[in-house]
N, CA and C atoms as a LAMMPS dump frame, in Angstrom:
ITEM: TIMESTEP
0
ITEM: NUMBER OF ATOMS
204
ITEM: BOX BOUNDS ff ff ff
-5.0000000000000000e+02 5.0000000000000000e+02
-5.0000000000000000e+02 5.0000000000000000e+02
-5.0000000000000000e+02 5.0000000000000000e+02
ITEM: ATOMS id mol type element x y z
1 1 1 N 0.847 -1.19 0
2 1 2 C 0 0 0
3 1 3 C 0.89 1.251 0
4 2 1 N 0.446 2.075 -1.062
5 2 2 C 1.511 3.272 -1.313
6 2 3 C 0.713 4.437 -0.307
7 3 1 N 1.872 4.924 0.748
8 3 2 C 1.471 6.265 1.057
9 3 3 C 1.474 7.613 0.314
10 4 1 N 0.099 8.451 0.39
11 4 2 C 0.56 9.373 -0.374
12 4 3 C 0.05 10.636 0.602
13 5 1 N 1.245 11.193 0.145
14 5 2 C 1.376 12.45 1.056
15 5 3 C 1.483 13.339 0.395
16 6 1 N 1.507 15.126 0.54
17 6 2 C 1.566 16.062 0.266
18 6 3 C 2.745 16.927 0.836
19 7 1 N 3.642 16.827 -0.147
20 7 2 C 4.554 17.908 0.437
21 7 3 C 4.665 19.491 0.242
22 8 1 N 3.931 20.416 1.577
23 8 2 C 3.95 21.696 1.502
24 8 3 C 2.601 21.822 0.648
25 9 1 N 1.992 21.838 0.66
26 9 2 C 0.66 22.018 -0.587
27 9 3 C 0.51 23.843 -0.203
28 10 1 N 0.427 24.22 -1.685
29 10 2 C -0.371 25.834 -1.095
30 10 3 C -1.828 26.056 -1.167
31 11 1 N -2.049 26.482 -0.52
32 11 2 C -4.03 26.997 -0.216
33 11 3 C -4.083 27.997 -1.456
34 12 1 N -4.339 27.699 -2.578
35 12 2 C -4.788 28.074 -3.483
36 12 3 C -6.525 28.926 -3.203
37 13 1 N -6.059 30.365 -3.766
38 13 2 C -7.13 31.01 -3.651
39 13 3 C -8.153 30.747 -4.777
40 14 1 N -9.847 31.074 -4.978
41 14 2 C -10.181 31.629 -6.364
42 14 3 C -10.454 33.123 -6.577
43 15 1 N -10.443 32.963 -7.717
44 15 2 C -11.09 34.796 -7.779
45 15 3 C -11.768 35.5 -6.683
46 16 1 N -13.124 34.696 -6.36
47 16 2 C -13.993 35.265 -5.76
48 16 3 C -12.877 35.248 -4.16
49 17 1 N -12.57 34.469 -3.902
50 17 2 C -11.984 34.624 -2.126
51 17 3 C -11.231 36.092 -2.362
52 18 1 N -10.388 35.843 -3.383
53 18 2 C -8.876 37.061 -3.852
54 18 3 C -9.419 37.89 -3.609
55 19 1 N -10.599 38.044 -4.681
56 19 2 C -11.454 39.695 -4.742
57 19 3 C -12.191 40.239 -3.097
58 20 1 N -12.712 38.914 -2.897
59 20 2 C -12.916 39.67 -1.1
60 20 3 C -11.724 39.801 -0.221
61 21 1 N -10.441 39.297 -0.15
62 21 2 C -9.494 39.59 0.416
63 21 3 C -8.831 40.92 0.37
64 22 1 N -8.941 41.332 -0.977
65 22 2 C -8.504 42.799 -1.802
66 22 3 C -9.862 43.819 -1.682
67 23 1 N -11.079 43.23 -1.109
68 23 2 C -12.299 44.088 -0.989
69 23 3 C -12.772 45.024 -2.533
70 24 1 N -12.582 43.935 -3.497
71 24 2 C -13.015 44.37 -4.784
72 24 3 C -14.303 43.34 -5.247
73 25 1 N -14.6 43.434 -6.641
74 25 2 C -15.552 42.742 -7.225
75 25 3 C -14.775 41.729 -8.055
76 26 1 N -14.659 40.463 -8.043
77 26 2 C -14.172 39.364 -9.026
78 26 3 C -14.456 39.96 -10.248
79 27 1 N -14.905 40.454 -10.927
80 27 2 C -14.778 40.944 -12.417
81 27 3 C -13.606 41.995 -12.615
82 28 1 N -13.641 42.859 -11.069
83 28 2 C -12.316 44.128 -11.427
84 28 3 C -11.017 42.664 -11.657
85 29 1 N -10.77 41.848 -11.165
86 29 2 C -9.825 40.827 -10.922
87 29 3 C -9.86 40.412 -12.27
88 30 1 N -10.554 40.333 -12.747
89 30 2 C -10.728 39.796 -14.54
90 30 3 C -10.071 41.014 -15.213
91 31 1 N -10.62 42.119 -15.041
92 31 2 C -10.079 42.893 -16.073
93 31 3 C -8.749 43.294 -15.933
94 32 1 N -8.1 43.386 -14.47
95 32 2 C -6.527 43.286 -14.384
96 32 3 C -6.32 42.113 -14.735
97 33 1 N -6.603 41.125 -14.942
98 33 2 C -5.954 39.906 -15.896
99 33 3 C -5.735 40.49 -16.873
100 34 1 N -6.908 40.573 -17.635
101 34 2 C -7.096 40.863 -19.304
102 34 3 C -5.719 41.931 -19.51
103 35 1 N -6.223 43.092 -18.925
104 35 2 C -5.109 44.667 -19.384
105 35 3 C -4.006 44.843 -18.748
106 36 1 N -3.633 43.687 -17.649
107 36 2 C -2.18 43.737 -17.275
108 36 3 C -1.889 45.333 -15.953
109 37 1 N -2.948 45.732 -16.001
110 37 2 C -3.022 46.88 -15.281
111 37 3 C -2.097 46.928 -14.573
112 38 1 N -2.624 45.943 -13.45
113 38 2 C -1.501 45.487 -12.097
114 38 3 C -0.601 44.428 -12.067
115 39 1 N 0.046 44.378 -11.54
116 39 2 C 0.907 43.299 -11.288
117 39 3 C 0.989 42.333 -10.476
118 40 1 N -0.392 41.355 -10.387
119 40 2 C -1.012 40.785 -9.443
120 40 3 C -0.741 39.304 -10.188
121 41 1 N -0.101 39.271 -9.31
122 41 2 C 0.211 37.382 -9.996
123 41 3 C -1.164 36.22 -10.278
124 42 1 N -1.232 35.853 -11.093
125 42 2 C -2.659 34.545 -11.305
126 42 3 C -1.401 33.026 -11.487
127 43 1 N -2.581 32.188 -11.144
128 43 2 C -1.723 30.92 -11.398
129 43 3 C -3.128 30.468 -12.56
130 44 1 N -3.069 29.982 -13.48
131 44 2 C -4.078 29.295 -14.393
132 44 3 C -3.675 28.135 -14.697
133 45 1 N -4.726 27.281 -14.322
134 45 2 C -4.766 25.816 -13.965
135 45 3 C -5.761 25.44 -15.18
136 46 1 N -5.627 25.156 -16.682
137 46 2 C -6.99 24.69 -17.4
138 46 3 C -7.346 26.249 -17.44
139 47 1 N -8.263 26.256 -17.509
140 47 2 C -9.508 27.375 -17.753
141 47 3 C -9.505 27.947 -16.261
142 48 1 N -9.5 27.271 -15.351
143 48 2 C -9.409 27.975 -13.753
144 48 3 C -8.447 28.867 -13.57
145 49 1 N -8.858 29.463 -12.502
146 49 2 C -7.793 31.118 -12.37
147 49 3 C -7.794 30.642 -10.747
148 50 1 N -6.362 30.922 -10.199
149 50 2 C -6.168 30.884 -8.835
150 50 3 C -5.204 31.815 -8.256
151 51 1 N -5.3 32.512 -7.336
152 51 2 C -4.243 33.066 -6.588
153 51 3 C -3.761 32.413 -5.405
154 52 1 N -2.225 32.946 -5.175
155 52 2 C -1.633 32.218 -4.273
156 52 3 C -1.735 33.488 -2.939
157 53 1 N -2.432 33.396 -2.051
158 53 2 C -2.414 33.772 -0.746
159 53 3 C -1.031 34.937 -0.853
160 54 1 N 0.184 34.328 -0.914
161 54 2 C 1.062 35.253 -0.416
162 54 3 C 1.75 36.371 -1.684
163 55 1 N 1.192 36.062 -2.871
164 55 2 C 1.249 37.15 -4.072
165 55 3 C -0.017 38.06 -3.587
166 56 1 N -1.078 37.639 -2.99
167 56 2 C -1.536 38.792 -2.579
168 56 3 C -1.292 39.689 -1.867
169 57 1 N -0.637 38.751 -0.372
170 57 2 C -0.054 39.918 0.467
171 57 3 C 0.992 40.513 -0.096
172 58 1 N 1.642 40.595 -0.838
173 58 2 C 2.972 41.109 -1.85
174 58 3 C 2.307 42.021 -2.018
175 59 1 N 1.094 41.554 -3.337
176 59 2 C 0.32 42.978 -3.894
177 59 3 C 0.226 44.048 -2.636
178 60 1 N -0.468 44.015 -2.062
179 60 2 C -0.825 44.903 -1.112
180 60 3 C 0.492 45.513 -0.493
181 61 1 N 1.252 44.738 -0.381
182 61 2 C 2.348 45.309 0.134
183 61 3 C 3.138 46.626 0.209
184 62 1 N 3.47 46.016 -1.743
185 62 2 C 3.619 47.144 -2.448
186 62 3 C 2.629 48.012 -3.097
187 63 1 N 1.511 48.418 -2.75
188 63 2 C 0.218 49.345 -3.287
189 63 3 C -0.043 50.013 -1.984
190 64 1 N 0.698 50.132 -0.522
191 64 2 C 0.609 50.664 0.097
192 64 3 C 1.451 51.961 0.288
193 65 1 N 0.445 52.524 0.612
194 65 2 C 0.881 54.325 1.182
195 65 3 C 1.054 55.28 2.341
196 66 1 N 2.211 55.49 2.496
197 66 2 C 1.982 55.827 3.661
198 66 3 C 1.455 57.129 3.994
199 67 1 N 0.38 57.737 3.32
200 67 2 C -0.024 58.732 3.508
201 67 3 C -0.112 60.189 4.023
202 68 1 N 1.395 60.443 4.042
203 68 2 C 2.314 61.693 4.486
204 68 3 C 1.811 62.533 3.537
């Protein structure tokens, strides 16, 4: 009997989680796909669109201001 295990797996986001994490609408998330606007990393799996948790916190990272 073969064990099967997972090494490190990432929690793959979808659109819709991303877009509530970023407090947008999953379609604005489409159209920065499409026009490259931002620089928000996608992983595309098939036809599926996923984000990785910590390219988001990146995004945000760098889109922050310190408002001086």
């Amino acid at each position: 009997m073969e064990a099967k295990t997972l090494l490190n797996p990432r929690q793959l986001l979808t659109p819709e989680q991303a877009a509530r994490r970023l407090a947008i609408k999953p379609a604005t998330l489409a159209v920065w796909r499409c026009t490259k606007r931002y620089p928000l990393r996608f992983i595309r799996v098939g036809r599926s669109v996923r984000y990785d948790p910590r390219d988001i916190e990146k995004f945000l990272e760098r889109n922050t201001e310190s408002g001086q």
